[in-house]
N, C-alpha and C positions, 0 to 999 in steps of 0.2 A: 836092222842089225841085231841080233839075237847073242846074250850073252850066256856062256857054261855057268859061272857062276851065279847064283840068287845076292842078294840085299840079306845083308845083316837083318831080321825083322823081329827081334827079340822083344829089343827097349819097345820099337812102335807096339807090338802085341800088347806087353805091359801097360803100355800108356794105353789103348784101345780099351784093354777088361779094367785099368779104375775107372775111368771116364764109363762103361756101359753098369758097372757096379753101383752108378748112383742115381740111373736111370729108374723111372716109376715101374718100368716093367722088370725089375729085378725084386719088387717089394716083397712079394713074397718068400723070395731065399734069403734076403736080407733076415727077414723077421724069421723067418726058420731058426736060421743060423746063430739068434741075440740064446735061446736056453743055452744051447752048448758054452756058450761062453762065461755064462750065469753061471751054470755050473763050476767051470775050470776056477772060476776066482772065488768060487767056495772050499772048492777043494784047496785051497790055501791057509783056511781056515788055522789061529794061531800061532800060525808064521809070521814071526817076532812078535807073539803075547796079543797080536790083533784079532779079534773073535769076527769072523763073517760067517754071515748064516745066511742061505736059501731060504729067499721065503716062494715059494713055489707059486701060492694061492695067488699072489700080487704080482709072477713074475719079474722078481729085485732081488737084489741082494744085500741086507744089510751089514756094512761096515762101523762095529761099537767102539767107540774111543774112551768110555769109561766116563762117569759124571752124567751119565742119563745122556750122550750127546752122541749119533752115532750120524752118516750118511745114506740114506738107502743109492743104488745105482737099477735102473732098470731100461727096457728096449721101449723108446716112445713111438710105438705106430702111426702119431700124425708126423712126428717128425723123423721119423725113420731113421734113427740115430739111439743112441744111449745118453739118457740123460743124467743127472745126479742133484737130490735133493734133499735138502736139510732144514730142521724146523729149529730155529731161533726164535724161543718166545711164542707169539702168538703169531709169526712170520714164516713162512716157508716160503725155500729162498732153493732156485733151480737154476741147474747152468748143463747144459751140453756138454758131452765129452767131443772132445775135438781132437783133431790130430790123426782119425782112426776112419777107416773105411771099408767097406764089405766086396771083398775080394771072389768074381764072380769064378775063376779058375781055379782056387784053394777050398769055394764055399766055404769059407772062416774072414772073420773080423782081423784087421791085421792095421798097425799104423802106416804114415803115409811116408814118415822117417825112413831112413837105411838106420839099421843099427850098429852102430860103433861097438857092439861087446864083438861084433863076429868077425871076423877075417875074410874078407871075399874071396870064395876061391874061385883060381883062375878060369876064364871060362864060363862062371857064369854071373845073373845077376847078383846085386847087393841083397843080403839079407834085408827085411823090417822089420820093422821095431816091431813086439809082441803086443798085440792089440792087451793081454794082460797086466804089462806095463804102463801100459799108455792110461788105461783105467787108474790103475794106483797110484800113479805119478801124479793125477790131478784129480781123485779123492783127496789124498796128504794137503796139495796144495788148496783146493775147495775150504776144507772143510776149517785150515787153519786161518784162510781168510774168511769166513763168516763167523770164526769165533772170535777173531780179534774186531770185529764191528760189534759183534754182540756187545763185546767186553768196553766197548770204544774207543781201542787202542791201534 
């Protein structure tokens, strides 16, 4: 029996390209795609008084909170993900940014969230969170939990 109409096959496509976006044979678009990103959250740079700066040499980008105490964020090629690191003391102290995934259709980093600022319009799928969000969302929170161990509070 042969149907006119097709299957909805949106969401499955969707679900199809994260799931191949985390695949080893995507590494290399994966790691392409971490400068562009580098960059857009440099081009932020002083938005609300926060100084981030490209460091290109080291591909990261340091985020300074002022008191000598800044976070760098950069693309870790074994772990193919973005990781973020900060030196307390004689400690340097690393954590993965998570939440965020390398979108093989968009070739851009993008969260795994729908974004609540957007209004889904009809018809198609939910927005996601901006993978540049998703960075500063858990810099802010990183950085204010290894100062508060520092501090041992």
């Amino acid at each position: 029996m042969a149907y006119d109409e097709p299957y909805d096959d949106a969401e499955a496509r969707r679900l199809l390209l994260k799931w191949g976006g985390m695949q080893p044979h995507f590494s290399t678009e994966r790691r392409a795609a971490a400068p562009k990103l580098l960059q857009a959250l440099a081009r932020l740079n002083q938005t609300g008084g926060m100084p981030i700066q490209l460091d290109d040499k080291r591909g990261r980008v340091l985020f300074s909170f002022g008191y000598q105490r800044s976070v760098a964020v950069g693309y870790s090629e074994d772990d193919g993900c973005f990781v973020m690191q900060d030196v307390v003391g004689q400690e340097l102290r690393s954590k993965a940014v998570d939440r965020m995934l390398y979108n093989p259709e968009t070739d851009e980093w993008e969260g795994i969230d729908d974004d609540g600022w957007y209004v889904q319009e009809p018809g198609k799928p939910k927005r996601k969170r901006s993978a540049l969000a998703v960075i500063i969302m858990q810099v802010l929170s990183f950085a204010a939990s290894t100062w508060h161990e520092a501090a041992g509070t």
